[in-house]
Each structure stands twice: as structure tokens, then as C-alpha cells.
C-alpha positions as CSV (number, residue, x, y, z in Angstrom):
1,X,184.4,99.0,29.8
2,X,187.8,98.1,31.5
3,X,188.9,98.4,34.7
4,X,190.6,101.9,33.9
5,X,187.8,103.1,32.6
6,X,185.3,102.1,35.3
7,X,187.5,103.5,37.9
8,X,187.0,106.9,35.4
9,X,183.6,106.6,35.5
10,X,183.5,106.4,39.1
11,X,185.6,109.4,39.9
12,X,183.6,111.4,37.5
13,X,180.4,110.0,39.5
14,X,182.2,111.0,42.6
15,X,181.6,114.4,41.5
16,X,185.8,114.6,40.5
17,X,186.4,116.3,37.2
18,X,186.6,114.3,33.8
19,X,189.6,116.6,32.8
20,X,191.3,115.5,35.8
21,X,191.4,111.6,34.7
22,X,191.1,112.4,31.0
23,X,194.9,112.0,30.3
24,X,195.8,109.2,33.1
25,X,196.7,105.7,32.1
26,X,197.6,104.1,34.6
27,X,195.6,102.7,37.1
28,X,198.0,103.4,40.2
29,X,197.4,107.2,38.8
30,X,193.7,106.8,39.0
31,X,193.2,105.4,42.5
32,X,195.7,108.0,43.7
33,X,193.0,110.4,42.7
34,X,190.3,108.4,43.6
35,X,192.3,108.2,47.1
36,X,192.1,112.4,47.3
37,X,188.7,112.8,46.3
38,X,187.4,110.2,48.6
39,X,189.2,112.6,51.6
40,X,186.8,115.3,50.1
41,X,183.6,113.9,49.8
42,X,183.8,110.8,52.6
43,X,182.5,113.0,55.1
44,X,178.9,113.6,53.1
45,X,178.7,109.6,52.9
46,X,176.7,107.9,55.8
47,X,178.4,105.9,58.4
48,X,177.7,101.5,57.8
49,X,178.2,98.5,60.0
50,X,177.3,95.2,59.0
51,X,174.0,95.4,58.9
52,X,174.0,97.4,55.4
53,X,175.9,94.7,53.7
54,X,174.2,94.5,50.5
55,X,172.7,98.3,50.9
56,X,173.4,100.6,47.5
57,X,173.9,104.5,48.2
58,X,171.2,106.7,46.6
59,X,170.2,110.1,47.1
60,X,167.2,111.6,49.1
61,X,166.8,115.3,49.4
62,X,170.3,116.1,48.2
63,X,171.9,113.9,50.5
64,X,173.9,110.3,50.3
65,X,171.5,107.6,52.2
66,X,171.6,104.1,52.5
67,X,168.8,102.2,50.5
68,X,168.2,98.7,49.8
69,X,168.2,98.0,46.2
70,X,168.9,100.0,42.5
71,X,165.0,100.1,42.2
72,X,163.8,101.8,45.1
């Protein structure tokens, strides 16, 4: 997967639609809606310092929280 397309995936995982990015080929065109959906959903995320360098995001009871690794 390229850069484009990881930046795709990402929106899509971001909960953004697939149509939306479907067509899109640039990457400037991409981030701009990365940009606009990260407004949307930046307040659900937790707040980090320093001390979660290293942490991953997962999900625990329908909510963004920070773990410690993909395995947990």
C-alpha cells in the first residue's frame, strides 16, 4: 500500500466515508479531508502528554482509550 492509499485507509478507519476519498489523487486532497474529519472526531480522542509515548488507541466500551500495545 502507498502512502495515498494508507492515508485512505485511515480516513475510512476514522469513521470518514470511502466515497468521499474514492476519487481523490492527490495526497494534498486527502489530508485536507483528513484535516476536516479530524475537527469532527478529535474531541471523542483522549487527551496525551508524554507519558503515552509509545501508547496505541483501542476501544473499551465504545470509547477511544489509551492502551499499551496492539495485543492487549
Amino acid at each position: 500500500m502507498n502512502n495515498l492509499g494508507a492515508l485512505k485507509a485511515l480516513y475510512v478507519a476514522l469513521g470518514g466515508s470511502a466515497e468521499t476519498v474514492a476519487n481523490m489523487t492527490l495526497l494534498s486532497e486527502v489530508i485536507a479531508a483528513m484535516a476536516n474529519l479530524t475537527l469532527c472526531v478529535a474531541p471523542e480522542l483522549p487527551a496525551v502528554t508524554a507519558e503515552n509515548d509509545g501508547a496505541v488507541l483501542k476501544v473499551v466500551n465504545g470509547k477511544w482509550a489509551i492502551g499499551t500495545d496492539l495485543t492487549e
